[in-house]
C-alpha positions in Angstrom: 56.6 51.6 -68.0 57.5 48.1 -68.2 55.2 45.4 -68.6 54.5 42.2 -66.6 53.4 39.1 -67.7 51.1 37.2 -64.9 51.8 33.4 -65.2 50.2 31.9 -61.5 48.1 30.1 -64.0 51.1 28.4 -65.8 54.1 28.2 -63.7 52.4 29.2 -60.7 50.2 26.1 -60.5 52.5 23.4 -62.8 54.4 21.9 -59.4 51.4 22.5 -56.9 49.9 18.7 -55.7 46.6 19.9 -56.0 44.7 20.2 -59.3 42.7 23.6 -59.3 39.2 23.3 -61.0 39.0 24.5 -64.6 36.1 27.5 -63.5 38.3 28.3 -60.4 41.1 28.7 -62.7 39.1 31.0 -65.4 37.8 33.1 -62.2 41.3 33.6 -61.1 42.2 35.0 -64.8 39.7 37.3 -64.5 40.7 38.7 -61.5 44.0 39.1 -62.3 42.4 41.2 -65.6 40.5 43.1 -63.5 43.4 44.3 -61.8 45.2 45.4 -64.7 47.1 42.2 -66.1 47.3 42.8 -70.0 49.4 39.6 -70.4 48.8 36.1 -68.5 50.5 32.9 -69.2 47.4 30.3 -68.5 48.5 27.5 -69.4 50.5 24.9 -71.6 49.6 22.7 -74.6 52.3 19.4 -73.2 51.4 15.5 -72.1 49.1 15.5 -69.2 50.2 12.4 -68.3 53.5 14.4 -67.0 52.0 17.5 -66.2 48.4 16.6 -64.9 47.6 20.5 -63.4 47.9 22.1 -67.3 45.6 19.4 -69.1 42.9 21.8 -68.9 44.4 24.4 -70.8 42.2 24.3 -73.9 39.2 25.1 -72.0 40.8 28.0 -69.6 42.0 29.4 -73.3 37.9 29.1 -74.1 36.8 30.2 -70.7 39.0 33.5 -70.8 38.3 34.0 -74.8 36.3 37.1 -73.9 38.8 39.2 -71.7 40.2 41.9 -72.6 43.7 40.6 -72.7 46.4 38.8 -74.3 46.6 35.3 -72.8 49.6 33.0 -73.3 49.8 29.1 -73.6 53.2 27.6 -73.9 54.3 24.6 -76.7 57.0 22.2 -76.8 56.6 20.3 -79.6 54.3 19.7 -82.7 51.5 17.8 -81.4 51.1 20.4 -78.8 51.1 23.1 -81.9 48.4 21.0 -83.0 46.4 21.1 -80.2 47.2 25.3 -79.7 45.7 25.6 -83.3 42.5 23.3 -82.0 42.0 25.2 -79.2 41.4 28.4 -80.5 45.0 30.1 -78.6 46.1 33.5 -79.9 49.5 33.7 -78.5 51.9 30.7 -78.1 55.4 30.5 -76.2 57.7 28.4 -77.9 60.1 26.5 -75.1 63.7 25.5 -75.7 66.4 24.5 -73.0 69.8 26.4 -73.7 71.5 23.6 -71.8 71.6 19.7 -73.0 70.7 18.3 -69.7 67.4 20.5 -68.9 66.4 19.9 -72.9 66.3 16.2 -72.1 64.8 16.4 -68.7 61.9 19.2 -70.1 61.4 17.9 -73.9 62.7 14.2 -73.6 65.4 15.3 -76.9 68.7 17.2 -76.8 68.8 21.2 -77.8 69.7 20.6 -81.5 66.4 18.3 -81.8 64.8 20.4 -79.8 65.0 23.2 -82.1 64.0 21.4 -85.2 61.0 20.2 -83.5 60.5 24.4 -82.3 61.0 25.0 -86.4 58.0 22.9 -87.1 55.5 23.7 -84.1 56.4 27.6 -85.5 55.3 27.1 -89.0 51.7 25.0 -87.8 51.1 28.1 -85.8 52.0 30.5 -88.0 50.3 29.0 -90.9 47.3 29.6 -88.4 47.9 33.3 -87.8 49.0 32.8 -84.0 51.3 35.2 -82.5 54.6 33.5 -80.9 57.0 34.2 -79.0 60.1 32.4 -77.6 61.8 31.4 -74.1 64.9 30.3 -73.6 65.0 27.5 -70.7 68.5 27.7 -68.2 69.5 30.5 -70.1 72.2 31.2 -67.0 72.3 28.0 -64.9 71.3 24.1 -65.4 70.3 21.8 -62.6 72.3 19.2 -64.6 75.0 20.7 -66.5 76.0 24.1 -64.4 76.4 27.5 -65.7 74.9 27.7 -69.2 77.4 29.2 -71.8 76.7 32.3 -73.9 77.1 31.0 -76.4 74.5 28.3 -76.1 71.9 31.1 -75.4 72.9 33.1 -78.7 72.6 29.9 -80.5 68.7 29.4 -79.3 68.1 33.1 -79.7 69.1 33.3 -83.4 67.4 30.2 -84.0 64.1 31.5 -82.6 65.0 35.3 -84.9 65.4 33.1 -87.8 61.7 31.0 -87.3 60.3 34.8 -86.4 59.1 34.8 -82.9 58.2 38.4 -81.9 59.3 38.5 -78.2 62.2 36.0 -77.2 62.4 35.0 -73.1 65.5 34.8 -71.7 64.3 31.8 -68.1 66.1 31.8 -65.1 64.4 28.1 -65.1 66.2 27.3 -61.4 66.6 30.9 -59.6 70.4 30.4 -59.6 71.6 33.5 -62.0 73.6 36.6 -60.3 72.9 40.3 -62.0 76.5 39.6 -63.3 74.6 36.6 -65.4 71.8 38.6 -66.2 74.2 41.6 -67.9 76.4 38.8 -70.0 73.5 37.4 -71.2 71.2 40.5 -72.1 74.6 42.1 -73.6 75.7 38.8 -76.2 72.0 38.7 -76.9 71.2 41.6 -78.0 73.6 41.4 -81.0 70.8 38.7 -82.4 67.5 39.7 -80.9 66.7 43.2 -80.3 66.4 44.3 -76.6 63.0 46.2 -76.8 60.9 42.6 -77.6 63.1 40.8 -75.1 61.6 39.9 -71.6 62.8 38.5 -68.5 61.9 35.0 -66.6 62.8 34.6 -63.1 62.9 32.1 -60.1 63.7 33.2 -56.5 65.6 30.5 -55.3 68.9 32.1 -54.1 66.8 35.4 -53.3 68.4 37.1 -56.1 65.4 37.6 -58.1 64.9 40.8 -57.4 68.3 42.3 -58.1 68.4 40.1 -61.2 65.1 42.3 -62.4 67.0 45.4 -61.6 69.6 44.8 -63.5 68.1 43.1 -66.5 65.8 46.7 -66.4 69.6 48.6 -66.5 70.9 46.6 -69.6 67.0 47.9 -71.2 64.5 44.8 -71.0 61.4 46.0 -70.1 59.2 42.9 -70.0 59.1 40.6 -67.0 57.4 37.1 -66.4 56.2 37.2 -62.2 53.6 34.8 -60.3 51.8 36.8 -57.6 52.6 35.4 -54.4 56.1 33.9 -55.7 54.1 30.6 -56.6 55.6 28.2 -58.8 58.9 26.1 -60.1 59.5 23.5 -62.5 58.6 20.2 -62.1 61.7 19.1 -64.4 64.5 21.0 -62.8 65.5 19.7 -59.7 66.1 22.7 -56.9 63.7 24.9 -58.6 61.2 27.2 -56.1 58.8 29.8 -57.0 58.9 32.6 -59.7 59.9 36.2 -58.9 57.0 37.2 -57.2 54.5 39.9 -59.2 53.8 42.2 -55.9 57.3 41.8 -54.5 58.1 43.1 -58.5 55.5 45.3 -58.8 56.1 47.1 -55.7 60.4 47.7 -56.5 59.4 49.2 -60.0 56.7 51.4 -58.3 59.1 52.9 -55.7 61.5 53.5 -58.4 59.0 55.1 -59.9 58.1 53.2 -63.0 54.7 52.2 -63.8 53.4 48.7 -64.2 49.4 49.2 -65.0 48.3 47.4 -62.1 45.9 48.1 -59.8 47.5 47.5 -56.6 44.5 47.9 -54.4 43.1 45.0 -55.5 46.7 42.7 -54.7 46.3 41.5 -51.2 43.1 40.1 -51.8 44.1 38.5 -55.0 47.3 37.0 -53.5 45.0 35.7 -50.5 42.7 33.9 -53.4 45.4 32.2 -54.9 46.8 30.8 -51.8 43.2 29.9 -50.9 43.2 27.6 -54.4 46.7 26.0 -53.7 45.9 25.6 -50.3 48.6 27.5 -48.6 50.6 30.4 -47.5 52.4 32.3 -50.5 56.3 33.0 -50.2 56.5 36.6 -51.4 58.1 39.3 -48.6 54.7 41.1 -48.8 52.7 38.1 -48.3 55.1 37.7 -45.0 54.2 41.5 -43.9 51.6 40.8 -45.3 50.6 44.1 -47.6 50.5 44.9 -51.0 52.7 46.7 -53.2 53.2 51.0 -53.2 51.6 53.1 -55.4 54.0 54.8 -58.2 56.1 57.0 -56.4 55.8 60.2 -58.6 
């Protein structure tokens, strides 16, 4: 079983031109619950004035309040702790960029102020009983500075071990990481974090996102970030495309025989939705066919 996180609502619709109404967005969470999503990534608590699609995300986190599911926002910084904590979010993602130049591009600071500022936004919402959990931006390869080193990753994993996340992310943030990447990474960083609450965050640039999930699933991670369709990409890392796609995902774990929870049936037409709200066509190979994903093979 391995469990994937839906995040069309988050990174899915963060680089899209178009701004998707707040009730279209809460009807599109639903649906994705509907069809078996436990975990969604909805939105994020950062300056509207840069990201204009997420400045909503307080009232998705209120329309979806009664779902039965565990919804994610993400959090950069203190104000938007704040504003998590005012909003009423159960489960926040803490963001930091492994590499210098992404940290400055994504959080306007370095990595070492970066993490201070991660240490404070923790302890405002863990003084207010909110679950987090931690992701680790160009944890293989950086748009600005090239491949990430290890070491650089162990250094932002301890850091989020020692303010007590329970799940730490390990981001493809550009889609450039090989399965070689994926194996150095999940090996040094599992000496700091343990590799059953570590997940997986990929981009399909290079077309490698699939291996990349393979592998990472080898080495023992178990959790995986996906947008159906493959929408998506980061609006502060040049080169970026779409995440790994969640029926392209879901339907390599189900032929391999491992379960996911989802309802497949109900894929095609959700993918068809979502490309409906973003007003076009969806990248993912079964969006091309187009179909939806296999049944478990048992």
């Amino acid at each position: 079983m391995v469990l994937i996180t839906e995040v069309s609502l988050r990174d899915g619709l963060q680089i899209e031109p178009v701004i998707v109404p707040t009730a279209d967005k809460v009807r599109f969470g639903e649906l994705l619950v509907d069809a078996g999503f436990q975990h969604l990534e909805i939105g994020s608590f950062v300056n509207p004035k840069r990201v204009a699609t997420m400045a909503d995300t307080a009232e998705v986190v209120a329309g979806l309040a009664d779902q039965p599911a565990t919804f994610h926002t993400l959090v950069l910084n203190e104000r938007g702790a704040q504003r998590a904590v005012e909003a009423g979010a159960k489960n926040v993602r803490l963001v930091l960029s492994a590499s210098e130049g992404h940290s400055v591009s994504n959080a306007g600071v370095g990595t070492e102020e970066a993490m201070q500022r991660i240490a404070r936004a923790a302890e405002i919402v863990h003084d207010a009983g909110i679950r987090t959990e931690g992701c680790i931006a160009t944890a293989f390869v950086c748009p600005f500075d090239g491949d990430t080193p290890v070491e650089r990753v162990v250094r932002v994993a301890r850091h989020y071990a020692d303010i007590g996340v329970d799940v730490l992310h390990l981001a493809d943030t550009i889609g450039a990481a090989s399965p070689g990447d994926i194996n150095r990474a999940v090996t040094a960083v599992r000496d700091v974090f343990p590799v059953e609450r570590t997940g997986l965050h990929l981009h399909s640039t290079y077309g490698m996102a699939d291996a990349n999930a393979w592998e990472a699933y080898r080495c023992g991670i178990r959790r995986f970030d996906a947008a159906l369709g493959g929408l998506g990409g980061c609006p502060f890392a040049p080169g970026a495309t779409g995440n790994i796609a969640a029926d392209d995902l879901i339907h390599l774990f189900h032929r391999e025989g491992i379960d996911t929870g989802i309802d497949v049936s109900k894929l095609g037409a959700l993918r068809d939705h979502l490309a409906g709200l973003v007003g076009h066509a969806l990248p993912s190979a079964l969006a091309k066919i187009p179909a939806a994903p296999a049944e478990v093979r048992r």
